[in-house]
N, C-alpha and C positions, 0 to 999 in steps of 0.2 A: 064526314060521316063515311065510312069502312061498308062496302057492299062485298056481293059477290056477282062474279059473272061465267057463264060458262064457258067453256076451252076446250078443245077437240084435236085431239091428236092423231092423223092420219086413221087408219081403223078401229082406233082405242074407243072404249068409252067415255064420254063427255065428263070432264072432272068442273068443279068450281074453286076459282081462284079469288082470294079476297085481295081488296086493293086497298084493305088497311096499311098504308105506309107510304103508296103510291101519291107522288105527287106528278108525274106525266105517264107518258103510255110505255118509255124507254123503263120506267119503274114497274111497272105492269108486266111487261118481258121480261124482269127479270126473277117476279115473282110466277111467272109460268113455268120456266125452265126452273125454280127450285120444285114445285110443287111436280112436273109430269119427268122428276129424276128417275131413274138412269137414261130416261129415252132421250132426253137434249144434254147429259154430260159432252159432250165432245162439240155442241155446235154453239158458236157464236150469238150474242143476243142481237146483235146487227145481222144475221142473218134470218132471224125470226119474222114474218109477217103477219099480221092480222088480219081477216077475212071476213066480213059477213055472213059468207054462204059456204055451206062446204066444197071445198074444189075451190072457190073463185079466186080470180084476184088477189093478190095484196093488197091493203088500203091504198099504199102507195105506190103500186104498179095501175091502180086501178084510175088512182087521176090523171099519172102520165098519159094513159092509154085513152082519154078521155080530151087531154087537153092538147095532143099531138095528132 
């Protein structure tokens, strides 16, 4: 079942991205970077990370930082 969930791009306004199609979260990043175009044309989906909170963390900066 295809939701949507909010996305926030540095000072942009908050857009929703549907994750009709998405089957992990590496699918999810790349349905962000079509959806918040031209502002991620040039960066990497491996560079992208997800946050909770604005500013925070990356998910995955966040457990390193957590479990180190």
């Amino acid at each position: 079942m295809a939701s949507e969930l909010w996305v926030k791009l540095g000072n942009y306004r908050a857009t929703q991205v549907s994750t009709d199609g998405c089957t992990d979260v590496f699918d999810f990043l790349k349905a962000c970077k079509m959806e918040l175009e031209p502002d991620l044309d040039k960066v990497s989906v491996a560079r992208i990370a997800l946050s909770t909170t604005e500013g925070g963390l990356g998910l995955g900066e966040r457990k390193e930082k957590l479990t180190h």
